[in-house]
C-alpha positions in Angstrom: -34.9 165.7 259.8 -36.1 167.4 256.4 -33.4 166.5 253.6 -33.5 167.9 250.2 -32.4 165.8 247.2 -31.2 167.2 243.8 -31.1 164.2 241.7 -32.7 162.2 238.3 -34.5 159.7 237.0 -32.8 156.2 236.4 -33.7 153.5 238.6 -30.3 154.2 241.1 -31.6 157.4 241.6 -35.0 156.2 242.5 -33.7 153.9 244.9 -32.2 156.9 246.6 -34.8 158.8 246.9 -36.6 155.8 248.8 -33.4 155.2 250.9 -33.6 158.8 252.1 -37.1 158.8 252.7 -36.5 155.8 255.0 -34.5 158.2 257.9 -36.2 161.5 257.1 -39.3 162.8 258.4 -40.0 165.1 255.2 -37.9 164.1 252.1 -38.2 167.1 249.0 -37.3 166.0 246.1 -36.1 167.9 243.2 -35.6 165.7 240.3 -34.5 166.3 236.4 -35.8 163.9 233.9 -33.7 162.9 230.9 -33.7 160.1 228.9 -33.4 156.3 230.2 -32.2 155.2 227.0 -28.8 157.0 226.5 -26.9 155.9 222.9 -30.1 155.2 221.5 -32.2 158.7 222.3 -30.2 161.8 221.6 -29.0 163.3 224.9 -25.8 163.5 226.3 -23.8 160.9 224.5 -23.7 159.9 220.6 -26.4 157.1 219.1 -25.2 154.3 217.5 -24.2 150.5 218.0 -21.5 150.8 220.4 -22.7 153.2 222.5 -26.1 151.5 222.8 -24.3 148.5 223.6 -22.4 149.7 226.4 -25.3 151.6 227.9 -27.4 148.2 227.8 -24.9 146.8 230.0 -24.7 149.7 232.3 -28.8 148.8 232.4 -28.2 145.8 233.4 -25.8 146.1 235.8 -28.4 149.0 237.2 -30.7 146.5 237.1 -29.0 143.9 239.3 -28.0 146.4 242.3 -30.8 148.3 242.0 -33.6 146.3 240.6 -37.0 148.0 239.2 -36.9 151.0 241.6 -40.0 153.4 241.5 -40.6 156.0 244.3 -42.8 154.1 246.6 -43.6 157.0 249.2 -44.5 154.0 251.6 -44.5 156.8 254.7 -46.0 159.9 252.5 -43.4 161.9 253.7 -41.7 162.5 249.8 -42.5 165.7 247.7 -41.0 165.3 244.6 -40.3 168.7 242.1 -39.8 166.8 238.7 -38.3 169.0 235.6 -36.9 168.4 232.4 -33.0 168.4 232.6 -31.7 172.0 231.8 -34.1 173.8 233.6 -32.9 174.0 236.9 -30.8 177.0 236.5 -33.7 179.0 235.5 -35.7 178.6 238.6 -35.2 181.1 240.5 -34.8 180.5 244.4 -38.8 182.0 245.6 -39.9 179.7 242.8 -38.1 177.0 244.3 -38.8 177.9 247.9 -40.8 175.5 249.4 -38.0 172.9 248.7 -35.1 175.2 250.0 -36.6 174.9 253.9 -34.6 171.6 255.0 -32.0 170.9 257.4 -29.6 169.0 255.1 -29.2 169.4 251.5 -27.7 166.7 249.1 -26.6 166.4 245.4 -26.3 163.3 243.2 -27.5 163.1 239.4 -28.7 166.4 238.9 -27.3 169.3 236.5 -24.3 171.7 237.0 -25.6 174.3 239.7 -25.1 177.7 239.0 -25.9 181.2 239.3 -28.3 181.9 242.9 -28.9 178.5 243.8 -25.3 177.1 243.9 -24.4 179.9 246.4 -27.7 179.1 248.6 -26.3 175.6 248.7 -22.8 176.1 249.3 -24.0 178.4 252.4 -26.0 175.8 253.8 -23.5 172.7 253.6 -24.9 171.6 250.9 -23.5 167.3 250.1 -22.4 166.1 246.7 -22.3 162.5 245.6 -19.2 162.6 243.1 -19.1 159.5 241.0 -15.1 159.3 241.0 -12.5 159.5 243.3 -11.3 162.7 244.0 -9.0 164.3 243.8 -7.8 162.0 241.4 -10.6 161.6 238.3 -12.8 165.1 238.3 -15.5 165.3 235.5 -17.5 163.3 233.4 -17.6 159.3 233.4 -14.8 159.0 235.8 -14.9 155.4 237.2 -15.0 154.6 233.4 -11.7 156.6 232.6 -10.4 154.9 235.9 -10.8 151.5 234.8 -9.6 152.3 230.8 -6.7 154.1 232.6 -5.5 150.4 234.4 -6.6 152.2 238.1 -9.4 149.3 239.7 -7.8 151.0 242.9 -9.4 154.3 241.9 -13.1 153.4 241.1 -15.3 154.7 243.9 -17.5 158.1 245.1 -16.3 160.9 246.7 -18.7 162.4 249.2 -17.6 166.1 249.7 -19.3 169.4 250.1 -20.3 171.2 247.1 -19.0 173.7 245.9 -18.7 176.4 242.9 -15.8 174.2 240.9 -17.0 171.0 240.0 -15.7 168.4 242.1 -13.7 170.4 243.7 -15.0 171.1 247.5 -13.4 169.8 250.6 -13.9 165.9 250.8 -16.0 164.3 253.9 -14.9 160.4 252.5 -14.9 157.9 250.0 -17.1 155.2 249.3 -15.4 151.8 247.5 -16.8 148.4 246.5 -15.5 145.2 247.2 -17.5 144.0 244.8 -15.5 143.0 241.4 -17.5 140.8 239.3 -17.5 142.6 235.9 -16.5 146.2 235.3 -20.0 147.5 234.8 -21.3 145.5 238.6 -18.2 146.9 239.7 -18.8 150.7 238.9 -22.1 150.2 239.8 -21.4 149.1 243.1 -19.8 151.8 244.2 -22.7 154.2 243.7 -24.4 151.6 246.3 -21.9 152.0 248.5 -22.2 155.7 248.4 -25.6 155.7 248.9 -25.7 153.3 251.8 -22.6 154.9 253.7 -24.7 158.3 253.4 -27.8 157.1 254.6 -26.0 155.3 257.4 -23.8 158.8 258.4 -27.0 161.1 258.2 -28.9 158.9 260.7 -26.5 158.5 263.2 -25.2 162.0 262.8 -21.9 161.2 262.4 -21.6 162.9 258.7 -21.8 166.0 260.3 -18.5 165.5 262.6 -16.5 164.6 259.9 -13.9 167.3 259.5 -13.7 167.9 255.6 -10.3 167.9 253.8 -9.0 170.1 250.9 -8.2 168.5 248.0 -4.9 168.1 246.7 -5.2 169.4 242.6 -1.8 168.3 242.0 -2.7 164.5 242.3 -5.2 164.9 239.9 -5.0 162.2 237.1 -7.3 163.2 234.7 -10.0 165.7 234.3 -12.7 164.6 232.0 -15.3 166.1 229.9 -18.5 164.5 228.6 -17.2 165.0 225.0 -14.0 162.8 225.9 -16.6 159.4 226.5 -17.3 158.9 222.7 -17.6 155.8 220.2 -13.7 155.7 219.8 -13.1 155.1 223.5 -15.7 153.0 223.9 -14.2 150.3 221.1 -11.2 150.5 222.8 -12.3 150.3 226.3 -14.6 146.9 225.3 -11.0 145.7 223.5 -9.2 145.9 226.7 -8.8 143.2 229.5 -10.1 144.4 232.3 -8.5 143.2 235.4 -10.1 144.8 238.6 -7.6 143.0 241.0 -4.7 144.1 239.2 -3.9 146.9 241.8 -4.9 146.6 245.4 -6.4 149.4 247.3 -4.2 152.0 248.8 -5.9 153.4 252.0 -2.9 156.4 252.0 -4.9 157.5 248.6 -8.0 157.5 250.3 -10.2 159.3 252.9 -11.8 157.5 255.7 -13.3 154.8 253.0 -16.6 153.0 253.1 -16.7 149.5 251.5 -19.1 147.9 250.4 -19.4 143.9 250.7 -21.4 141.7 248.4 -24.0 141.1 251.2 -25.4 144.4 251.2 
């Protein structure tokens, strides 16, 4: 099977790449390169103490799950398309052609799709890895607002098919963790779990007889923009007590879950 993987840079993004390249025959790679060091290099998210010192523990949390992860290539099956963040929306689809020939397309880390591209992908059944679970935290930083909102029960991945909205297409499942050491291990093991659960579905081919479902907008509980996560929240969310067992899983609130277990 040829898979194409829209993705970035960090070491959990790495490791998927070498996941996927472990069940494909050809794995192409298109991957955006931002900064590793987000609240102390302008990007995204503000510099200063607090926000460096909550990114340093989502780096080490990274770290733990994920270890040093490089793109190995061990079968020299991986053709990788790297690009500065921003500039995927300029390619245009010939320039990009020789990575738009696979049989399975899938999303996690990259940019918001737009314009020729998006509707290529939504076409061709394209995958997205939503950090959050949908329909119930859409945006930016979501298993973060989940935990500042008091909802544990609510940190996971949604694995649905893209489409134009953001977060928004039909959902295949969602991927949990049943790992709850700290909040930032926590989060971070649910991205694990997504990537191991769609590794797992593509080779035995049982992601593609999943029969999507329609999200419900009316059980949204927040919708969240990247300007929302900012120094102010962050105080308060390293002020708050954290419990992660203080409200049980619901499966009625999910789809078809995968959990991950601390052995994996």
């Amino acid at each position: 099977m040829k898979i194409t993987l829209f993705t970035s840079n960090k070491n959990r993004h790495n490791y998927f790449i070498n996941l996927l390249a472990n069940i494909s025959d050809e794995l192409f790679v298109i991957q955006e390169c931002g900064t590793i060091y987000p609240g102390i290099i302008p990007w995204h998210y503000p510099v200063s103490k607090i926000m460096k010192e909550y990114f340093e523990k989502v780096q080490e949390a990274q770290l733990k799950l994920f270890g040093n992860s490089y793109v190995k290539n061990r079968k020299g099956n991986i053709r990788t398309f790297p690009m500065l963040l921003g500039d995927l929306n300029k390619c245009s689809l010939d320039f990009l052609s020789d990575f738009l020939k696979s049989d399975m397309y899938v999303v996690f880390g990259s940019s918001y799709i737009k314009g020729d591209l998006i509707d290529f992908l939504v076409k061709n059944k394209a995958i997205n890895i939503h950090m959050g679970v949908s329909p119930y935290y859409r945006g930016g930083d979501c298993n973060f607002w989940a935990l500042f909102d008091d909802n544990p029960h609510l940190v996971g991945a949604t694995i649905h098919l893209l489409s134009k909205g953001l977060d928004s297409g039909p959902m295949l499942y969602h991927a949990m963790s049943n790992i709850k050491t700290n909040p930032f291990e926590y989060t971070m093991s649910t991205v694990k779990s997504a990537f191991y659960s769609i590794a797992e579905r593509i080779e035995n081919n049982s992601i593609f007889n999943i029969k999507p479902l329609i999200q419900d907008k009316n059980n949204e509980i927040r919708y969240s923009k990247r300007v929302d996560f900012n120094e102010e929240v962050v105080k308060e969310y390293f002020k708050k007590n954290i419990n992660l067992k203080s409200k049980q899983f619901e499966i009625s609130l999910l789809k078809d879950p995968f959990f991950l277990n601390s052995s994996e």
